[in-house]
N, C-alpha and C positions, 0 to 999 in steps of 0.2 A: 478586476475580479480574478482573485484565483483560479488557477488553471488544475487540476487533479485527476492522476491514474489510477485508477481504480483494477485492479485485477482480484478475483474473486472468483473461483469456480462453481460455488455453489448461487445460482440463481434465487435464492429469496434473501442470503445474508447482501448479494451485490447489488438487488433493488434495494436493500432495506436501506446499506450505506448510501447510496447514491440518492437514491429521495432527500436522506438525511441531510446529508452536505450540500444539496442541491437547495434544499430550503434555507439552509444559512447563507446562500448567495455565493457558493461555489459553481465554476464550471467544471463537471465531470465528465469525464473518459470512461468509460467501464468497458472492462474486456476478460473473457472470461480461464484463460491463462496466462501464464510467467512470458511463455510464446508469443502469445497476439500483444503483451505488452510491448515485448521486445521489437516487435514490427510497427508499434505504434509510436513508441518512442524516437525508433531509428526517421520515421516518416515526418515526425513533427515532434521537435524536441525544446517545443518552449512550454511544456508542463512544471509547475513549481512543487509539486511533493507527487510522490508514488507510496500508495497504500496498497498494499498486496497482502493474501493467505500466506501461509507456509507451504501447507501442505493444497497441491494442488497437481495436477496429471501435468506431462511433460513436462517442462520446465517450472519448478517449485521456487517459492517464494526466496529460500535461502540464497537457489541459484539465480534467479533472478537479482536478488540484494547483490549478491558480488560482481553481479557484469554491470552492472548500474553504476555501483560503486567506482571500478574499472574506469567506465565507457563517461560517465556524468558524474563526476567527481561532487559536483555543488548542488545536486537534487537529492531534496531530504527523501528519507524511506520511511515509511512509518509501517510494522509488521502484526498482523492479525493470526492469532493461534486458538485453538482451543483443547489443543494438545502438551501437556507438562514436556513431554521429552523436548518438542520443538521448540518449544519458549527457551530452553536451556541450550538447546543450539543454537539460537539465535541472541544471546546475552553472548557468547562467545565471538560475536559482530559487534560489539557496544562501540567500537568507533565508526562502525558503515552507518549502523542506522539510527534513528533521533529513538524511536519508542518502540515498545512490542505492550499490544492491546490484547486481551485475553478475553475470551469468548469464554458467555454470552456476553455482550457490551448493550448498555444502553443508549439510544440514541445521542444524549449530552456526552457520554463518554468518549463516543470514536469521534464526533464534532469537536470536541473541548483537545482531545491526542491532536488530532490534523492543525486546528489552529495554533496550538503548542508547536507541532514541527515545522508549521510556514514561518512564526514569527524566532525559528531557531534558538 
């Protein structure tokens, strides 16, 4: 079973992914900044994909993507926007991260990105 980090600030988009992924028979992580990631990864780092915000308080998604990228060279990232500027900062990453998913997402959508960047 898939293992998945889920980092999301906003509480209904971080239940709605996690229910989501959860019912295709992933095991999720959810944590609600780039930060509790960062602690969570350091603590247990056999997760196979990180799905993170952008934009998100303390450490943001982009910062997040680069120390990952950095720190776990072979964990795919998969990034969540729903802000134009960000998405465009984050194409300027096309070799760190597998996909950037644009808000609002349907449930098939951010399921269908995730399993797209597990199977690389």
């Amino acid at each position: 079973m898939p293992r998945i980090l889920l980092a999301e600030d906003d509480p209904a988009v971080r239940s709605f992914v996690e229910s989501a992924l959860t019912h295709r028979g992933h095991e999720v992580a959810a944590v609600e900044d780039g930060l509790q990631a960062l602690e969570t990864l350091g603590s247990r780092q056999d997760f196979d994909l990180l799905i993170t915000d952008i934009v998100m308080p303390g450490l943001d998604g982009i910062g997040l993507a680069l120390r990952v990228a950095r720190d776990l060279p072979d964990l795919p990232i998969l990034l969540m926007t729903g802000y134009s500027a960000e998405k465009q900062r984050a194409h300027n990453l096309d070799e760190l991260i597998a996909r950037v998913v644009v808000k609002p997402f349907s449930l098939k959508e951010i399921c269908d990105a995730a399993e797209e960047s597990l199977v690389g």
